[in-house]
py3Dmol code that shows the C-alpha trace and the ligand (Angstrom):
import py3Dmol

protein = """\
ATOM      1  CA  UNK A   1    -102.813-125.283  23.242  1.00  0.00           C
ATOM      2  CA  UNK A   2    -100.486-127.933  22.368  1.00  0.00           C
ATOM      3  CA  UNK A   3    -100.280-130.270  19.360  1.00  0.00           C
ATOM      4  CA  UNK A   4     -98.435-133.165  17.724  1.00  0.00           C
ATOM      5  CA  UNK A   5     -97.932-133.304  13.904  1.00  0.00           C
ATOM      6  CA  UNK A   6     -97.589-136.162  12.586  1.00  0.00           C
ATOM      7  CA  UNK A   7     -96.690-137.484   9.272  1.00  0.00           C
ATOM      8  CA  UNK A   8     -94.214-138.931   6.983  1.00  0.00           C
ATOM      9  CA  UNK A   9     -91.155-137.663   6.004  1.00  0.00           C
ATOM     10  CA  UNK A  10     -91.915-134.737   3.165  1.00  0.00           C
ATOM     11  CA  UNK A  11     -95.468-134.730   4.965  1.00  0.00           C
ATOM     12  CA  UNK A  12     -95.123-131.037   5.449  1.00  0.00           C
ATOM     13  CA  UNK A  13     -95.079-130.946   9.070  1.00  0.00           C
ATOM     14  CA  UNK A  14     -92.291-128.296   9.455  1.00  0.00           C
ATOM     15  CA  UNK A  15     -94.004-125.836   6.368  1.00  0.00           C
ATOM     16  CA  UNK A  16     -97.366-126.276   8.703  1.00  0.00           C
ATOM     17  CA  UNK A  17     -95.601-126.040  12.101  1.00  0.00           C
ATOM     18  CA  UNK A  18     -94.158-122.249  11.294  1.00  0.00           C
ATOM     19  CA  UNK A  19     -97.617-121.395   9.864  1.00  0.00           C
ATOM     20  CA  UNK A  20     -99.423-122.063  12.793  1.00  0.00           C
ATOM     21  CA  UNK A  21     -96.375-120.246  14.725  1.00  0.00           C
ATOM     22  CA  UNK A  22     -96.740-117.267  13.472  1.00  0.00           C
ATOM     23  CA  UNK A  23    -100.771-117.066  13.131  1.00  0.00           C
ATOM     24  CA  UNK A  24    -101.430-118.445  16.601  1.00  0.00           C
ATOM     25  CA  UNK A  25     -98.257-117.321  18.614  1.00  0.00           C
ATOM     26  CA  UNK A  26     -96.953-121.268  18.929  1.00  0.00           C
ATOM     27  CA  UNK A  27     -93.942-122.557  19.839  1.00  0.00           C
ATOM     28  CA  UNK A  28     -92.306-125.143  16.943  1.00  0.00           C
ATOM     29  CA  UNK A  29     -90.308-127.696  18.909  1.00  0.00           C
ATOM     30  CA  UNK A  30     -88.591-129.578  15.682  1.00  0.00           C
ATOM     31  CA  UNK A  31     -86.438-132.495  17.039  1.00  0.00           C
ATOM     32  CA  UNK A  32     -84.739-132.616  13.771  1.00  0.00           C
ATOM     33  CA  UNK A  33     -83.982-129.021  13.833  1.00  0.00           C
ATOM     34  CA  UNK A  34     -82.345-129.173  17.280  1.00  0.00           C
ATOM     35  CA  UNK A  35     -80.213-132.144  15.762  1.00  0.00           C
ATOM     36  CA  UNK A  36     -79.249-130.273  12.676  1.00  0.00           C
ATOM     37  CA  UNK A  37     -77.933-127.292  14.664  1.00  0.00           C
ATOM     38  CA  UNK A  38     -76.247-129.844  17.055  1.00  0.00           C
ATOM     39  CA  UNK A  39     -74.864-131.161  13.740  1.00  0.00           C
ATOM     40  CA  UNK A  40     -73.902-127.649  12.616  1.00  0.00           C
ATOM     41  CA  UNK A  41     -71.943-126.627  15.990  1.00  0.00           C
ATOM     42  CA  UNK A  42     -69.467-129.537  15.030  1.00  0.00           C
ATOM     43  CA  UNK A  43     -69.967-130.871  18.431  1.00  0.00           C
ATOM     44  CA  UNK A  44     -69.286-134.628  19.557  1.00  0.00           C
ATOM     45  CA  UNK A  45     -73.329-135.441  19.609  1.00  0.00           C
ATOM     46  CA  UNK A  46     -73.594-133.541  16.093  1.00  0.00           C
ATOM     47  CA  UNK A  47     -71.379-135.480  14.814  1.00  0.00           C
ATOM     48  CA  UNK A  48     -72.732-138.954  15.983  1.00  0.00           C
ATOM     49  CA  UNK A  49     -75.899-137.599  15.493  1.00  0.00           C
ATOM     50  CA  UNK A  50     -75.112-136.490  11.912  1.00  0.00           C
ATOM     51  CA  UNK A  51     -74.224-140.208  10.676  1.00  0.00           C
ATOM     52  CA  UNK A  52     -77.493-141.629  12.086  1.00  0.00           C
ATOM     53  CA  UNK A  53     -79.488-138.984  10.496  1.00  0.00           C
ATOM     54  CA  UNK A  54     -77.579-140.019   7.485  1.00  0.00           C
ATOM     55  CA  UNK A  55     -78.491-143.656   7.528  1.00  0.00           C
ATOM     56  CA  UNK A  56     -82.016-142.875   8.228  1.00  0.00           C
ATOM     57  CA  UNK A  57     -82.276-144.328  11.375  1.00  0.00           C
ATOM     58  CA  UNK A  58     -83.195-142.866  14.828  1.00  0.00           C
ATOM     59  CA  UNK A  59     -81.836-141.323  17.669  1.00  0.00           C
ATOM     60  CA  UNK A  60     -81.880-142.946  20.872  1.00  0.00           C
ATOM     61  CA  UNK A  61     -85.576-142.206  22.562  1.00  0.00           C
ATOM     62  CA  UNK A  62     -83.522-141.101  26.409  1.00  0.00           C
ATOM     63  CA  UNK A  63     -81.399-138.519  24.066  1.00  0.00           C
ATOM     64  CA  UNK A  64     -84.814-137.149  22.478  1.00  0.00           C
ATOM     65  CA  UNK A  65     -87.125-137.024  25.176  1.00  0.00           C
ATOM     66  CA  UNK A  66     -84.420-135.263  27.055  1.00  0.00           C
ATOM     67  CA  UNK A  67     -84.015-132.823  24.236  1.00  0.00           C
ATOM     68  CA  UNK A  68     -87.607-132.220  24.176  1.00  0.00           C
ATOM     69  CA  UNK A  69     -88.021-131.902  28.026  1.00  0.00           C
ATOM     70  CA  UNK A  70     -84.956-128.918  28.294  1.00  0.00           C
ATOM     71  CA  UNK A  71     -86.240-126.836  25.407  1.00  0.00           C
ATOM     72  CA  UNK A  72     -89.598-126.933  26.977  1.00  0.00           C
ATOM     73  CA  UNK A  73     -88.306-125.608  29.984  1.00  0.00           C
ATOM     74  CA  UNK A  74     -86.604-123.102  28.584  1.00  0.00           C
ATOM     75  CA  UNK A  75     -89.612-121.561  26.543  1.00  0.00           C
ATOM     76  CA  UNK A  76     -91.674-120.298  29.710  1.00  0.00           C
ATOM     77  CA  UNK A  77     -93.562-117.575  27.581  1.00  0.00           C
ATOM     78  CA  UNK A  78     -95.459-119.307  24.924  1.00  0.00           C
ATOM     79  CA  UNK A  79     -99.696-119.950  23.684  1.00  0.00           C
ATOM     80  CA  UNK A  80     -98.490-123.865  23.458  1.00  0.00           C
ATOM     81  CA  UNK A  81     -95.998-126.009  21.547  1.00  0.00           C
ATOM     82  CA  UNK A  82     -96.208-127.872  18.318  1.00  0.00           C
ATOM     83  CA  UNK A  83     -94.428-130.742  18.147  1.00  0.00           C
ATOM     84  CA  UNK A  84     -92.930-131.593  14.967  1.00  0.00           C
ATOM     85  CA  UNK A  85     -91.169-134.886  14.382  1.00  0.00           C
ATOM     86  CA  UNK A  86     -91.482-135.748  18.239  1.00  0.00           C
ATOM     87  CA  UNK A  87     -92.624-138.168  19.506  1.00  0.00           C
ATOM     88  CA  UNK A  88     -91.149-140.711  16.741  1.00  0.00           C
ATOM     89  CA  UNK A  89     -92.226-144.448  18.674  1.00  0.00           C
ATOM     90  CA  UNK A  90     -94.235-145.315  21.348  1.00  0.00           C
ATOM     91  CA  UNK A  91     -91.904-144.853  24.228  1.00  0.00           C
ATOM     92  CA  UNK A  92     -91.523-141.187  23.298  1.00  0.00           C
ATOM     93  CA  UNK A  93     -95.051-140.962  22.985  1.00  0.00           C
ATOM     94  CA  UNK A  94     -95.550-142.457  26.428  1.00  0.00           C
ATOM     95  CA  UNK A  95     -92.776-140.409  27.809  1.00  0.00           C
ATOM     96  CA  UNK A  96     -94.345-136.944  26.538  1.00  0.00           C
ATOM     97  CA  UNK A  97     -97.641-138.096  27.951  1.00  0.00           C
ATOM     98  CA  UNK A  98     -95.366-137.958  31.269  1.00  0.00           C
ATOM     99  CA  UNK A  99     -93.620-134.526  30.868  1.00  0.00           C
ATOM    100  CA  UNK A 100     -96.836-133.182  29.752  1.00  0.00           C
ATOM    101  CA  UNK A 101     -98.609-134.374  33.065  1.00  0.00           C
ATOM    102  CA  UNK A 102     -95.703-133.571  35.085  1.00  0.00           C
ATOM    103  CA  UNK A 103     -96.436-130.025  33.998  1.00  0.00           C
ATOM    104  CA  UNK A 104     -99.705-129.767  34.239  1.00  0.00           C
ATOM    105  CA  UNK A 105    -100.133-129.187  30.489  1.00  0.00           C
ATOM    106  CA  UNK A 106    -102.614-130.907  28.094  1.00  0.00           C
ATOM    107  CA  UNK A 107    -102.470-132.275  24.539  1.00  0.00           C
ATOM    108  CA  UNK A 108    -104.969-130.575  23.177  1.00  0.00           C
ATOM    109  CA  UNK A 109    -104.498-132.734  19.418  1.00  0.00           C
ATOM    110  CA  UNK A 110    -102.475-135.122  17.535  1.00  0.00           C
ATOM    111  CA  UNK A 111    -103.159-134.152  13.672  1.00  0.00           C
ATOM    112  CA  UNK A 112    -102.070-136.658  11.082  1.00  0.00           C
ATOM    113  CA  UNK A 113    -101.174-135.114   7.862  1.00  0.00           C
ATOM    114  CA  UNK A 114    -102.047-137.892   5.679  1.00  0.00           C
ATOM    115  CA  UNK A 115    -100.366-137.578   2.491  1.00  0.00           C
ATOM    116  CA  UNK A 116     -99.395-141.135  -0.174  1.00  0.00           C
ATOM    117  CA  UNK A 117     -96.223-142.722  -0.465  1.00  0.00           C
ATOM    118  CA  UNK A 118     -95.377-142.205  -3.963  1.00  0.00           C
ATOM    119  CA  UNK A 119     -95.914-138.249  -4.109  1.00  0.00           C
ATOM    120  CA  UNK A 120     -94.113-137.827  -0.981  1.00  0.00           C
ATOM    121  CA  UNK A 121     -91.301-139.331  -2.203  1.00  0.00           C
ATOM    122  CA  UNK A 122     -91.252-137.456  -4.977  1.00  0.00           C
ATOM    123  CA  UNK A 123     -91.988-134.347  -2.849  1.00  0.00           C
ATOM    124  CA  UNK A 124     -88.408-134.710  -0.804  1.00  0.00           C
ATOM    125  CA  UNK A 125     -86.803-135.550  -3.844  1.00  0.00           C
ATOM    126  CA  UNK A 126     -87.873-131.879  -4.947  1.00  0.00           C
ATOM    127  CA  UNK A 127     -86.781-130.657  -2.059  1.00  0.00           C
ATOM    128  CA  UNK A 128     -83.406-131.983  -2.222  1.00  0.00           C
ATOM    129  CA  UNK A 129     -82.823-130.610  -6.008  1.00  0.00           C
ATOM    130  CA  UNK A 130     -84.409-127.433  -4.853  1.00  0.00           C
ATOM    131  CA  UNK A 131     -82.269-126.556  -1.394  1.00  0.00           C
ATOM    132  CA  UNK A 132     -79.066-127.966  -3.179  1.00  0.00           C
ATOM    133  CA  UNK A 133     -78.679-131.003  -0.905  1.00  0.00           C
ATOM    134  CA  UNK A 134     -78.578-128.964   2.173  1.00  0.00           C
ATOM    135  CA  UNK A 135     -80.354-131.865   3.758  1.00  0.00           C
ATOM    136  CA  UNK A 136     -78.077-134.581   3.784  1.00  0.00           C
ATOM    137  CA  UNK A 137     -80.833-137.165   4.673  1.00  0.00           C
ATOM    138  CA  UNK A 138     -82.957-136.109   1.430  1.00  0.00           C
ATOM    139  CA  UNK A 139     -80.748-138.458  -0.499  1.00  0.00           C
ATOM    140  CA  UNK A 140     -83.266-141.558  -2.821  1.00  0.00           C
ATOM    141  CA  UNK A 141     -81.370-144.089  -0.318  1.00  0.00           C
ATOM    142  CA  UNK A 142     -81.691-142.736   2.921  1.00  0.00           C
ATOM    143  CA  UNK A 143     -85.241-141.442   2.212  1.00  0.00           C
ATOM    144  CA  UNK A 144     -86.097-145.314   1.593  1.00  0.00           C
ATOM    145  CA  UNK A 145     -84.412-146.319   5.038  1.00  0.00           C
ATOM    146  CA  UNK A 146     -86.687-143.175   6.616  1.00  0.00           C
ATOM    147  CA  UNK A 147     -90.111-144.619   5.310  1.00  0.00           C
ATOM    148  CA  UNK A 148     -89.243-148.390   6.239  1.00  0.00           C
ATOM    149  CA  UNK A 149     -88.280-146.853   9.218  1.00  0.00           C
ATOM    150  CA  UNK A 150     -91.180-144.460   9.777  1.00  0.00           C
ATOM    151  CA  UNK A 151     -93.316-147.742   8.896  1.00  0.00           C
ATOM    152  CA  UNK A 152     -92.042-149.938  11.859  1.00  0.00           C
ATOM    153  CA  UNK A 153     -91.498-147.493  14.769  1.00  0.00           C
ATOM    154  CA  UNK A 154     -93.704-144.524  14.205  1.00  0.00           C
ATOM    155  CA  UNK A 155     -96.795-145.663  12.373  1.00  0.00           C
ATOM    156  CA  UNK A 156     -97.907-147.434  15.399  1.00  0.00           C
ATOM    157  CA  UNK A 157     -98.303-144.387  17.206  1.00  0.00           C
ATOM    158  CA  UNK A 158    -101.323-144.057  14.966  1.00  0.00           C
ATOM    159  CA  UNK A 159    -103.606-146.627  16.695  1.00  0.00           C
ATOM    160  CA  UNK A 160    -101.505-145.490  20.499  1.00  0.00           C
ATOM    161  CA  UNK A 161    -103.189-141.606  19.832  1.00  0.00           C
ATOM    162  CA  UNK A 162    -106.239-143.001  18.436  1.00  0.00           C
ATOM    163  CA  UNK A 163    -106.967-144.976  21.481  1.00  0.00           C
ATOM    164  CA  UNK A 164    -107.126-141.733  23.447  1.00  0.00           C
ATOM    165  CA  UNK A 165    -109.477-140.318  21.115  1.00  0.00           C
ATOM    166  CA  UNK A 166    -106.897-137.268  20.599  1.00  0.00           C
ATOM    167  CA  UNK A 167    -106.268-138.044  16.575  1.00  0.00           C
ATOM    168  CA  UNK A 168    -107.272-135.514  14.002  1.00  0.00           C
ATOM    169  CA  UNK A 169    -106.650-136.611   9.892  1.00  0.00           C
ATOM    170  CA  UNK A 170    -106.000-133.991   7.659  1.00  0.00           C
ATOM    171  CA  UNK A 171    -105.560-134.476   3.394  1.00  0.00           C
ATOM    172  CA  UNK A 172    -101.563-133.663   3.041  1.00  0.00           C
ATOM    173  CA  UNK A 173    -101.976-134.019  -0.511  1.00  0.00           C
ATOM    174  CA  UNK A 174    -103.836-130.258  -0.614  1.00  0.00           C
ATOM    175  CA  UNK A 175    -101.805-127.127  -1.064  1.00  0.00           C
ATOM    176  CA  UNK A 176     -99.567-126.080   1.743  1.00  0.00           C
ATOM    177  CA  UNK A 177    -102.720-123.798   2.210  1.00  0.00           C
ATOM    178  CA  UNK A 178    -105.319-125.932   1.643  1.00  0.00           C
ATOM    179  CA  UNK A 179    -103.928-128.144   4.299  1.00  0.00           C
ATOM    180  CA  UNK A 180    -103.349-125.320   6.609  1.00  0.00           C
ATOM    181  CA  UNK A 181    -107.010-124.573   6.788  1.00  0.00           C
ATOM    182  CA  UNK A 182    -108.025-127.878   7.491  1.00  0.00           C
ATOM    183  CA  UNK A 183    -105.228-127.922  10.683  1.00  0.00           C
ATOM    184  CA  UNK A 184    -107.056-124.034  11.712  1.00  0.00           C
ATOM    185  CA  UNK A 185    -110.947-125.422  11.439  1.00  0.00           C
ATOM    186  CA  UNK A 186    -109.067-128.189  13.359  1.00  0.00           C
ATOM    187  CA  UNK A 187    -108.078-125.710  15.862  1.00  0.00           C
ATOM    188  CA  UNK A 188    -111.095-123.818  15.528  1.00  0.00           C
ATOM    189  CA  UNK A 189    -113.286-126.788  16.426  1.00  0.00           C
ATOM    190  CA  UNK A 190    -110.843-127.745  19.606  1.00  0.00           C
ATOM    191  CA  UNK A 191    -111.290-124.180  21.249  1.00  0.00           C
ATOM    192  CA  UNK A 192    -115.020-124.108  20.684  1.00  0.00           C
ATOM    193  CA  UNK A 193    -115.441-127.399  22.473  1.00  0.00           C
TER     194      UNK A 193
END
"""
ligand_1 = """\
23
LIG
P -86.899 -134.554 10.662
O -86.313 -133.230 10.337
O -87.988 -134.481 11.683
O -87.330 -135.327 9.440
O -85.725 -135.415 11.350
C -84.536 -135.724 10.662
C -83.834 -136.903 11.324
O -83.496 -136.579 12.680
C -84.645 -138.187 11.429
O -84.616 -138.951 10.238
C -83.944 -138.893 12.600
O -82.699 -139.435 12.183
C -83.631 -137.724 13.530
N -84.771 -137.464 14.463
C -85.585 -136.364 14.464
N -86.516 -136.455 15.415
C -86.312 -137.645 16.040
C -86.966 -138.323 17.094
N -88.049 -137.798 17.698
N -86.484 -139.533 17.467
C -85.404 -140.070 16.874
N -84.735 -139.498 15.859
C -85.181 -138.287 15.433
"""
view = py3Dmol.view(width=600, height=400)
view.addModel(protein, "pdb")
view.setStyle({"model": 0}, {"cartoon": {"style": "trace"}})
view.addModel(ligand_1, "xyz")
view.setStyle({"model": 1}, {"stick": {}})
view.zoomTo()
view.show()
């Protein structure tokens, strides 16, 4: 089974990715995760990719989607992927479409964890105070740049996954629980068809 989760910044998706790793023996493939240990290996993309993180903004879709394709490759012994944070705009979402087809693997659901605007923002804000600014890109600035950003290029995937009938909503404003059972009777309802 593979999945997108989508949502805004401080949606959740990453607390809800490793959930549904562990329970259903998924694969996590965080985008932002593979940047932030590019960033902490000091190398030349880390560091380039460390001041566009910073300003909010993304990475170039070629650089991501070729990121996405490698680790796929190299995780032959897996129940499916989640993808968290990938795709970000529509030419990564066309692209995965692609590599997905290319394999022969299907995408069995996008879920949308729908959460407001306000009490996210306040949500990353506690997570900054709370790891001690180990995310750089948790700062009240750069989260602003992130939503404006998230509201131009990755919003419209909304209507793009719609379209093909694949989009699931789910309330992100539940407990990291109560949203996680919503996701599984997601899940539950997928297999069963
Ligand atoms: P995340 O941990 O998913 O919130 O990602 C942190 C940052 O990494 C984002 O704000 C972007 O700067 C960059 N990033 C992560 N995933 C992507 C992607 N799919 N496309 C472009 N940039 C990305």
């Amino acid at each position: 089974m593979n999945l997108v989760l989508f949502g805004p910044p401080g949606a959740g998706k990453g607390t809800q990715a490793k959930m549904l790793e562990t329970e259903r023996g998924l694969t996590q493939l965080s985008t932002g995760d593979m940047l932030r240990a590019e960033v902490a290996s000091g190398s030349e993309l880390g560091q380039e990719a460390k001041r566009i993180m910073d300003r909010g903004e993304f990475l170039p879709d070629e650089l991501m989607i070729r990121m996405i394709s490698e680790k796929i490759d190299g995780t032959p012994d897996t129940n499916g992927f989640i993808f968290d944070g990938f795709p970000r705009t529509v030419p990564q979402a066309e692209a995965l479409d692609a590599l997905l087809a290319e394999k022969g693997m299907p995408l069995d659901a996008v879920i949308e964890i729908r959460v407001d605007e306000q009490a996210m923002f306040e949500r990353i804000q506690t997570r900054a105070r709370e790891s001690g600014g180990s995310r750089s890109d948790d700062s009240a600035e750069t989260l602003m740049k992130r939503l404006e950003v998230y509201r131009k290029q990755t919003a419209p995937l909304l209507p793009y996954y719609e379209g093909k009938g694949a989009l699931r909503t789910v309330d992100g404003m539940r407990s990291i629980e109560g949203v996680h059972d919503e996701i599984a009777s997601v899940l539950d309802g997928l297999s069963k068809a």
